[in-house]
GUTORRO-67009 format. One record per residue (C-alpha): residue in three letters; x, y, z. Coordinates in steps of 0.001 Angstrom, whole numbers, plus 500000, padded with zeros to 6 digits. Example, Ala and Ser with C-alpha at 12.3 -4.5 7.8 and 13.67 -1.06 7.14 Angstrom:
ALA512300495500507800 SER513670498940507140 
END
This chain:
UNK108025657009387365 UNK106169659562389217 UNK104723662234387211 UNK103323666135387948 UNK099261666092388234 UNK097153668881386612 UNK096235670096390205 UNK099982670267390813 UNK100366672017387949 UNK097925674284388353 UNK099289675236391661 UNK102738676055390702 UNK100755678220387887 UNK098824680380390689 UNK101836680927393165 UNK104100681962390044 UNK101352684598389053 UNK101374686043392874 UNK105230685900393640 UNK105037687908390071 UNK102909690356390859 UNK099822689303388530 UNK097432689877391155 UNK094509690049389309 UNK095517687327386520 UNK096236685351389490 UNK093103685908391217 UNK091068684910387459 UNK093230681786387678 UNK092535680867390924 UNK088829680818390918 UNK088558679141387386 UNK091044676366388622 UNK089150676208392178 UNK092635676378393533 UNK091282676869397440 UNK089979673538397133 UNK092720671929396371 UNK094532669779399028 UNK098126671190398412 UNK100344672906401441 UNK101201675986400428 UNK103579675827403071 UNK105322673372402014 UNK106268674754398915 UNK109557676983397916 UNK109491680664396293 UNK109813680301392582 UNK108682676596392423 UNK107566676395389022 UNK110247678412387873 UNK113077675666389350 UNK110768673342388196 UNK111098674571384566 UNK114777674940384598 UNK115368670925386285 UNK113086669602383156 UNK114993671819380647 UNK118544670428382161 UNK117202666799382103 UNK115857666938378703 UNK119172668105377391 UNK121247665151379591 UNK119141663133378040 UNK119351664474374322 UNK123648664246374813 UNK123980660973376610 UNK121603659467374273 UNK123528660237371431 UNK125915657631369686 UNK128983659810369224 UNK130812657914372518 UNK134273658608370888 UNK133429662770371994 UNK133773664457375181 UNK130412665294376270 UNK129472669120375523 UNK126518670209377337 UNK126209673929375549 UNK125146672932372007 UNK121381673803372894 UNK119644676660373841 UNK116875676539376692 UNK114268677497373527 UNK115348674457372106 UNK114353672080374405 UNK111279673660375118 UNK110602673660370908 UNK112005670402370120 UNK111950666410371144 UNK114774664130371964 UNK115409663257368496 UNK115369666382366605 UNK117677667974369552 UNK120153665016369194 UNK120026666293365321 UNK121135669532366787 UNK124237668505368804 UNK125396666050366341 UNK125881669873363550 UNK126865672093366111 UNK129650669955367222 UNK130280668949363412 UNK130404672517363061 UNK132597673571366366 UNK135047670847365237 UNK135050672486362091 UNK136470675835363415 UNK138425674715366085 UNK140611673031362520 UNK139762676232360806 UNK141267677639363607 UNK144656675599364816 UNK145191675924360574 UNK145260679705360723 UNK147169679574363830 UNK150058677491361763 UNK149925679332358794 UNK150692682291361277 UNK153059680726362980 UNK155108679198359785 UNK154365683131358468 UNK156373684586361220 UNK158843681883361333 UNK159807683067357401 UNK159429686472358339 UNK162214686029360969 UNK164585684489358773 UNK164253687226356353 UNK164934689741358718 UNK168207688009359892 UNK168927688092356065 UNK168601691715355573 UNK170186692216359201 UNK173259690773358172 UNK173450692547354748 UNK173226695391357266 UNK176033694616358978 UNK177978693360356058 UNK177699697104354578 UNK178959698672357291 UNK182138696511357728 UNK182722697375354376 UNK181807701284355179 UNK184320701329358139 UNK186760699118356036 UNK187284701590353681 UNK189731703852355298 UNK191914701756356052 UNK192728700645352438 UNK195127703685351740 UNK196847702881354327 UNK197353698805353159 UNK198045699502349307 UNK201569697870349725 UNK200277695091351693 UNK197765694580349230 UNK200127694694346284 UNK201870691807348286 UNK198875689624348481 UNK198326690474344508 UNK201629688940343593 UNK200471685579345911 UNK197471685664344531 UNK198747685944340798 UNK200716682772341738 UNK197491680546343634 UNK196112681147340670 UNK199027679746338501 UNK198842676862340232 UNK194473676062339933 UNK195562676086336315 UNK198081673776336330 UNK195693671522338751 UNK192880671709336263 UNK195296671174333289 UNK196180667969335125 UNK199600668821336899 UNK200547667119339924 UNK200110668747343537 UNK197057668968346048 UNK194457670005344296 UNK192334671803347407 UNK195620673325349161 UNK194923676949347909 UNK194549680382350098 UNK191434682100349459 UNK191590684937352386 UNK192947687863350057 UNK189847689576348185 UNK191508690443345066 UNK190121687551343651 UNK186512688807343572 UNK185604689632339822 UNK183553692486338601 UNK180884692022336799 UNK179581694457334159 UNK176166694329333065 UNK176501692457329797 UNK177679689502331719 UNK174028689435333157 UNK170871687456332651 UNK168302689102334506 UNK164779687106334733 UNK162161689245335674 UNK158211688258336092 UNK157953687364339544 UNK156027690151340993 UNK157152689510344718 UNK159771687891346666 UNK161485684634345183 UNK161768681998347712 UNK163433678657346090 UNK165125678014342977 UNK166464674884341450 UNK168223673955338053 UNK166969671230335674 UNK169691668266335449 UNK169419668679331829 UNK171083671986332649 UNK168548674348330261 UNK165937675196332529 UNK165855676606335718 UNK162919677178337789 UNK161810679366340710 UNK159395679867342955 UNK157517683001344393 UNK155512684402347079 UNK153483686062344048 UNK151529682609343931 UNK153345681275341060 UNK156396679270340145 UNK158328679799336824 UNK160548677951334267 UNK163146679859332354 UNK165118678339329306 UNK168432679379329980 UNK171305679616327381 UNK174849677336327837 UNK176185681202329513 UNK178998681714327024 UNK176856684574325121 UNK174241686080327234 UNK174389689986326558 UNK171565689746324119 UNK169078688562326372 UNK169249690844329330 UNK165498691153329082 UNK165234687613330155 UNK164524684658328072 UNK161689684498325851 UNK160376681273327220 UNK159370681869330112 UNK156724679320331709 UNK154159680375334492 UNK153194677870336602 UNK150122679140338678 UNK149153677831342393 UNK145915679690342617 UNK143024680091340276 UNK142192684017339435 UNK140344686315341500 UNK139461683968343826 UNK140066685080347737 UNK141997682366348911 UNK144815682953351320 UNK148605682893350116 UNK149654679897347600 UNK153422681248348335 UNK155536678454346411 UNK158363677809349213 UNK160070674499347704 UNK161123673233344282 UNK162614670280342903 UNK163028668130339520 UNK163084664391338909 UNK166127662770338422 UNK165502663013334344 UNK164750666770334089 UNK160786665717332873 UNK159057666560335895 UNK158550669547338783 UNK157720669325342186 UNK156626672519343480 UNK155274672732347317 UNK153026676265348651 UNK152414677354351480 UNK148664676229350968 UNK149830672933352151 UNK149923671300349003 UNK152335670056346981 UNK152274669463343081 UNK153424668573339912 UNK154360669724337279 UNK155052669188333225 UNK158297670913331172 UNK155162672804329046 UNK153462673704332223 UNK150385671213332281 UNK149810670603336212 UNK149701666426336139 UNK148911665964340411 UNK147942667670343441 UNK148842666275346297 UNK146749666837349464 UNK147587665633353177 UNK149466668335355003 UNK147419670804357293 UNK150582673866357290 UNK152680675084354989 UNK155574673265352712 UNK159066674168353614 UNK161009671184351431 UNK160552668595349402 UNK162586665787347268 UNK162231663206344601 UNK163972660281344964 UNK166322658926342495 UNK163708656124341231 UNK161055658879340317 UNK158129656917342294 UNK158355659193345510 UNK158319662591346483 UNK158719663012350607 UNK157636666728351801 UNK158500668350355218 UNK155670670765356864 UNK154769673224359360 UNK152818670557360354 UNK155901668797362028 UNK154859666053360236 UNK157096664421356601 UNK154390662955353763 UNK155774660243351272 UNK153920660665348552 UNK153278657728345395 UNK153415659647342351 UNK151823657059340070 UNK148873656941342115 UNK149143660299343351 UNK148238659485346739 UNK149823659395350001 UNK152216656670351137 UNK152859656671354554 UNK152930659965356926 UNK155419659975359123 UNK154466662246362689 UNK158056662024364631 UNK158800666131364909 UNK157659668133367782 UNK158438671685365719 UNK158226672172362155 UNK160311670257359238 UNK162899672657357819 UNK164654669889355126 UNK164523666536353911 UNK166914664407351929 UNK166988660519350407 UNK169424658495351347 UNK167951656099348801 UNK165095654815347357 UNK163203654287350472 UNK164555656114353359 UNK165143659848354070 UNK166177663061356892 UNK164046664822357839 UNK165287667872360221 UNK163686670084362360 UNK162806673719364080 UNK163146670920367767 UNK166809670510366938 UNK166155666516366033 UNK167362664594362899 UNK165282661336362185 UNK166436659031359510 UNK162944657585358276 UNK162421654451356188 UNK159124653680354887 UNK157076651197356036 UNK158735651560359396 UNK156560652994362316 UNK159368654425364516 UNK162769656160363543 UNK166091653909362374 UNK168239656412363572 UNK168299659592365779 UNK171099662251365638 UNK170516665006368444 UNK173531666875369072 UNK172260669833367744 UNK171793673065369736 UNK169462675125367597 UNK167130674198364815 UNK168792672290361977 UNK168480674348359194 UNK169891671959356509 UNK170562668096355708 UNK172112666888352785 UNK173599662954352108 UNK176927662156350201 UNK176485660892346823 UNK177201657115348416 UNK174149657767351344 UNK177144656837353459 UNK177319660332355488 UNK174577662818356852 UNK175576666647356703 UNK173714669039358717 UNK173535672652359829 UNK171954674498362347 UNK171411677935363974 UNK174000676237366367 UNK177141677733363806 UNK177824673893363141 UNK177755671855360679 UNK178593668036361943 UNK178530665137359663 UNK176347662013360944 UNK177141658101360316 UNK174527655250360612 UNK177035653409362550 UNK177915655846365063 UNK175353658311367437 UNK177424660855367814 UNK178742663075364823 UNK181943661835363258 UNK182766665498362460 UNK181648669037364202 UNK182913672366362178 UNK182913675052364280 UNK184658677649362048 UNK181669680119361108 UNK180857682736363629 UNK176940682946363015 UNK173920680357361705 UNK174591677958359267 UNK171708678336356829 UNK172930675641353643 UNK175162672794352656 UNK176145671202349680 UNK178515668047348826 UNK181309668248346199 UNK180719666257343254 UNK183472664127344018 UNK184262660538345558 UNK182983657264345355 UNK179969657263343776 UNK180465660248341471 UNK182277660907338039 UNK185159661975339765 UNK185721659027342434 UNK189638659632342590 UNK189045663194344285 UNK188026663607348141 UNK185086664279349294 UNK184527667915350398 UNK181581669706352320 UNK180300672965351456 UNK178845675440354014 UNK176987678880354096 UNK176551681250356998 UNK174705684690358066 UNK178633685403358535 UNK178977685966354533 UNK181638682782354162 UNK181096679746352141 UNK183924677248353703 UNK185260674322352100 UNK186019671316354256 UNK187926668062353768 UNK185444665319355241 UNK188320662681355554 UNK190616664744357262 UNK187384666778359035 UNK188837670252359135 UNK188704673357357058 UNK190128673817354081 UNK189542677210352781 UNK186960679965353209 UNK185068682547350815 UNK184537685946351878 UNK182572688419349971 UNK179319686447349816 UNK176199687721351689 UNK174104684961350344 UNK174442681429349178 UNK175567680322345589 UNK174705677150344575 UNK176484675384341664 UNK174715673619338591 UNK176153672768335255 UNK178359675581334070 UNK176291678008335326 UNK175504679296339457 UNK172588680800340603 UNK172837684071342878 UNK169310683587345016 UNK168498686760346312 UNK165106687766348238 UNK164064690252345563 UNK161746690175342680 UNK164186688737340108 UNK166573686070339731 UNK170357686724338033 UNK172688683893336740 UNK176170684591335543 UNK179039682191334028 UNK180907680203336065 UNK184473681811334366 UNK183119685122335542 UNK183749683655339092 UNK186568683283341403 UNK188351679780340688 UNK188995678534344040 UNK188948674606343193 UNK188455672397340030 UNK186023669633340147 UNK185769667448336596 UNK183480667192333868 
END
């Protein structure tokens, strides 16, 4: 290897010190060096020599401090060192260097894509609220503009009274156990809609900001919420025959905190809920990422840690063993609850997961922001079935109590109902005139205590309807107006979920008595 001599050296030394303008130092240099008797060309050599000289020696030593280093599985990244490192350091101490700063740029670049899908699945709940209140909007002033022409319908109205008086002569006699169709009634007049006075309210207050899921216990008693105050809460409700004594809220009230106080870490919103089969346990997923759960009493019993966004669902299965969460991440997360670790993660989605749902022990829906539905079985690498019809993103999933039929609906306005057998929908609803945010099955068919009644489908829109559909005939049945926001049924109670700071539940027999499912 050929190598620079000290005469060389010493050369490149004295022309630097002229072309600088150190005459004299370079005069002092010169004669202690005995530089005019050295053999060198001066000809022969370039302006600013040394200078390139440096610079080529500084650029080798790094190339040689990167490709000498062992991490092969990373792109090569030539601006981890500084020119006064390589003049400071050797080989193995700059190889040091690289190997923190790119532990460190890796670092932020996560930091970074992290913040960028917290954002993202930020805005993406911040839209949906705004479509909320932007259809309240609307809703008011239909009703605003309605008004006048009520005077001018009173005998019309009076008409629609008397049929009324008579639809509901006949639920009674279908409850009671009378003969006809039980799910043939009109529901378009709204003289049904009751009026409730404030006795006839529960009102839990404690949240301190918006509440963003709620779900009842199946033991019926406790009901529990979640918040973008950083907290989730169980309530101990009463059986809602004789509430008007507790319109403060109940006095059990359980606070179930996601974030440790006065600490500065970013939002713990709690954005899903959901109880084990037996009523014993909570599942409660933030928007930290993390889902966990939860004890009757409070005591937090796991954290579980894998997703790198924000929670938007999650579900237990019916066995108890596994919890399956859906994420900004795009990605779904079984999760073993006995060894509170993760099961299998399954990375399918190309947007975020809005819902998932069992089908049974082992295999689930997940849907999705990218209009997809996968039906996921674990264990399995690749999806067992793929439903894309959809239009828009699918909102909602939910299985029949058999695991038979897939429901689904989307920003589309449908809701379609899915078979394994088939890959196009066996049913597409096209009723509702905006988004379908919710669905929910009847209680009724095979696999339910009431197997001798059909099977009906349940679905919300931003169009304030709730419509009732007959899934073995697959059309529409009846439709709901006066709603604005879902209700969701549970026990003998419903819950009236409203993007406020409290949560209200009032008595079934408060509420119009459209259909009669049994005990």
């Amino acid at each position: 290897m050929a190598s620079i001599t000290s005469v060389e050296l010493n050369y490149l030394i004295f022309r630097y010190l002229q072309e600088s303008g150190f005459t004299h130092s370079a005069f002092a240099f010169g004669y202690e060096a005995c530089i005019n008797k050295c053999q060198i060309d001066g000809s022969l050599v370039p302006p600013g020599a040394l200078v390139t000289f440096v610079q080529k020696g500084l650029q080798y030593l790094e190339m040689e401090a990167n490709l000498s280093n062992a991490d092969s599985d990373v792109d090569e990244d030539f601006s981890f060192l500084q020119p006064l490192d390589l003049i400071t350091k050797d080989v193995y101490e700059l190889r040091r260097t690289i190997k923190e700063r790119r532990k460190n740029e890796l670092k932020k670049t996560k930091e970074k894509e992290l913040d960028k899908q917290h954002e993202e699945a930020h805005g993406l709940v911040k839209d949906r609220e705004k479509q909320v209140r932007k259809r309240e909007r609307e809703k008011e002033t239909e009703r605003t503009e309605e008004k006048p022409r009520e005077k001018e319908h009173s005998y019309h109205n009076d008409k629609e009274v008397d049929t009324n008086h008579e639809d509901q002569k006949n639920v009674r006699n279908e409850e009671n156990g009378v003969s006809g169709e039980p799910m043939e009634i009109s529901t378009t007049s709204t003289s049904q809609i009751v009026e409730l006075t404030s006795c006839d309210v529960t009102i839990l207050e404690g949240h301190t900001s918006e509440v963003c899921a709620c779900a009842w216990s199946p033991s019926g008693s406790l009901l529990a919420s979640g918040s973008g105050d950083s907290t989730a809460r169980i309530w101990r409700i009463g059986d809602g025959t004789n509430q008007s004594s507790s319109q403060n809220g109940p006095a059990g009230e359980i606070v179930l905190l996601h974030v440790k106080a006065k600490t500065n870490e970013k939002s713990k919103d709690v954005t899903a809920i959901d109880w084990n089969i037996d009523g014993t346990l909570l599942a409660t997923g933030s928007y930290d990422g993390q889902a966990r759960i939860w004890s009757t009493d409070g005591e937090l019993k796991s954290t579980l840690t894998r997703h790198k966004g924000p929670i938007f669902s999650l579900k237990w299965n019916k066995k108890c063993d596994y919890i399956v969460t859906g994420s900004c991440d795009k990605t779904a997360v079984v999760w073993d609850v006995k060894t509170e670790g993760f099961k299998q993660q399954f990375e399918f989605h190309s947007g975020p997961i809005l819902d998932v749902d069992w089908r049974n022990n082992v295999s689930f829906a997940t849907s999705s922001t990218d209009h997809m539905i996968y039906v996921c079985k674990i264990g399995e690498t690749s999806p067992i079935k793929t439903f894309s019809d959809h239009q828009g993103e699918v909102n909602c999933l939910k299985w029949d109590p058999t695991g038979t039929l897939l429901a689904s609906c989307s920003d589309d306005v449908t809701a379609k109902i899915w078979s394994l057998k088939q890959d196009k929908c066996i049913h597409d609803f096209k009723e509702h005139d905006k988004e379908i945010y919710t669905i929910r099955w009847s209680p009724t068919g095979p696999g339910t205590n009431n197997p001798n009644l059909p099977l009906l489908l349940a679905s919300a829109s931003f169009d304030s309807t709730v419509k009732l559909w007959d899934v073995e005939q697959g059309r529409l049945l009846c439709s709901l107006t006066g709603h604005s926001i879902l209700i969701g049924l549970a026990g003998n109670l419903c819950t009236l979920l409203l993007l406020a700071q409290m949560v209200s539940t009032w008595p079934v027999a408060l509420l119009t008595r459209v259909c009669s499912f049994g005990p």
